[in-house]
N, C-alpha and C positions, 0 to 999 in steps of 0.2 A: 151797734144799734144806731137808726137814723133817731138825727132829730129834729123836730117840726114844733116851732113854736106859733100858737095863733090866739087872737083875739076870738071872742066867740061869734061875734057877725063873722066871721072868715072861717068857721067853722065848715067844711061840709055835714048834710044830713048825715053820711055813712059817718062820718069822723064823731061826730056829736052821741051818734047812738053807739058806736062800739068806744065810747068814751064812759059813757051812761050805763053799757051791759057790762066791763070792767069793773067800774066802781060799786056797782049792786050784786057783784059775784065773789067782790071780795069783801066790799065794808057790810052787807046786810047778810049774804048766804054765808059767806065761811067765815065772821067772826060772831055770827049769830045774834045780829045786833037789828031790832029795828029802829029808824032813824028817817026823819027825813033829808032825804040825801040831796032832791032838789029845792035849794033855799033860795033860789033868784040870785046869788053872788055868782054863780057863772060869768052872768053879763058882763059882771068888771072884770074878770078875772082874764090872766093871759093862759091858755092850756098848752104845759109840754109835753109832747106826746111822744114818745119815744118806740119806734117799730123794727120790726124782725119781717123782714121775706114778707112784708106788707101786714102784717098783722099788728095791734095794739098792745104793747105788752106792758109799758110801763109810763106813767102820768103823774104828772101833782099839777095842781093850781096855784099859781101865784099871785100876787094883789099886790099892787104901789101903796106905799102910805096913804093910812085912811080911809082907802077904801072897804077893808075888815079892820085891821087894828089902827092903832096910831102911826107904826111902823111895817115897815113892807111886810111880806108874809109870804109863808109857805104853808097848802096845805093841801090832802086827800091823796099824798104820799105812798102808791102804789105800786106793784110787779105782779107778773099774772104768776099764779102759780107756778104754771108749766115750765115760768123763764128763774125761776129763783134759785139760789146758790152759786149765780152766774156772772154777782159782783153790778148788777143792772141797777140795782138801789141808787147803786156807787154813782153810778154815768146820771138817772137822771136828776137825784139832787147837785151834780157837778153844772150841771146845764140848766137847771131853776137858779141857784145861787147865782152865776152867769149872767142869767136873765136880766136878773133883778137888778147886780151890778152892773152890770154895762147898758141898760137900757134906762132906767130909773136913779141910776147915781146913790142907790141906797147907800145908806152909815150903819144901818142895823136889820136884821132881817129875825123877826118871831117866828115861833109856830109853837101848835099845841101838840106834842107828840106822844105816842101813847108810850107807857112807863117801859114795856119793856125794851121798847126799840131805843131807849135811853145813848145807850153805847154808838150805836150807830147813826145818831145824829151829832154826839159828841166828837166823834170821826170828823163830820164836815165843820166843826169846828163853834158846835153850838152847847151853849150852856145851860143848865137846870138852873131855875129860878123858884122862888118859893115854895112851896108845899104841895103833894100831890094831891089832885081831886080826880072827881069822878065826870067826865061826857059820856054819855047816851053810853053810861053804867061801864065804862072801859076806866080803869085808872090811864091818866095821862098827867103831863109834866107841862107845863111852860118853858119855853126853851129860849136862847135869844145867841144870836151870832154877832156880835161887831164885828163889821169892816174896816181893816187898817188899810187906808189910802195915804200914800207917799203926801 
C-alpha cells in the first residue's frame, strides 16, 4: 500500500471527496450511525491516505497537540471493506503513529477507539484508560500510547 500524507490545503478535490465517500460508506452507511462527520477539524488535521492501484482504501486523521485533545491524536481510523483481513489496519496506524512521531516530536498520542477494536489498537501499543462510554451511540474506549524516546 502507498502512502501519502497531506495537509488539507494540499488536499486535491478527487483526494478530498473519495476521502469524504470512504469515511460516510463506512462510519454512517455500514456501522449505521448517523453523525456529523464533517466538523471543521479537517482543516488542522494531517490526512493519511493510504492506496491500492490508485484507489483509496485506507485513512485516519491525525492532529498535533491541541489541536483536538491536549495530546496528539489519532482518529477516523478506517479500511475499505473490500481491502480488509489484509493486515492494512496494521500499515496505516504504522504510518499515523510515524507521522505524528517524527513530524511533531510527540510523547503521547490519544484516541477514542471504539470498544471492540480494543485489541487492535493495543497491538500498536495503546492503552484503555478509564471507563467506557458511549459516541454517536458506538461504545468506545479512551486509549493513550506513550512514546519511549531514547
Amino acid at each position: 500500500m502507498e502512502i501519502s500524507v497531506k495537509e488539507f490545503d494540499h488536499l486535491t478535490t478527487q483526494e478530498l471527496y473519495d476521502l469524504m465517500a470512504l469515511r460516510s460508506a463506512i462510519f454512517v452507511v455500514e456501522q449505521d450511525c448517523v453523525y456529523q462527520d464533517l466538523d471543521y477539524k479537517d482543516q488542522k488535521a494531517l490526512h493519511v491516505l493510504g492506496y491500492e492501484q490508485g484507489a483509496l482504501v485506507a485513512y485516519t486523521r491525525v492532529f498535533a497537540p491541541g489541536d483536538y485533545f491536549d495530546n496528539a491524536s489519532i482518529g477516523r481510523v478506517i479500511v475499505a471493506k473490500t481491502h480488509r483481513l489484509r493486515q492494512l489496519g496494521h500499515v496505516i496506524m504504522r504510518a499515523s503513529i510515524a507521522t505524528l512521531t517524527e513530524r511533531q516530536k510527540v510523547r503521547q498520542i490519544d484516541l477514542s477507539a471504539q470498544s471492540y477494536l480494543e485489541r487492535f489498537y493495543e497491538y500498536h501499543g495503546f492503552v484503555a484508560t478509564g471507563e467506557e462510554y458511549l459516541e454517536d451511540g458506538i461504545p468506545h474506549k479512551k486509549m493513550i500510547k506513550i512514546i519511549n524516546t531514547p
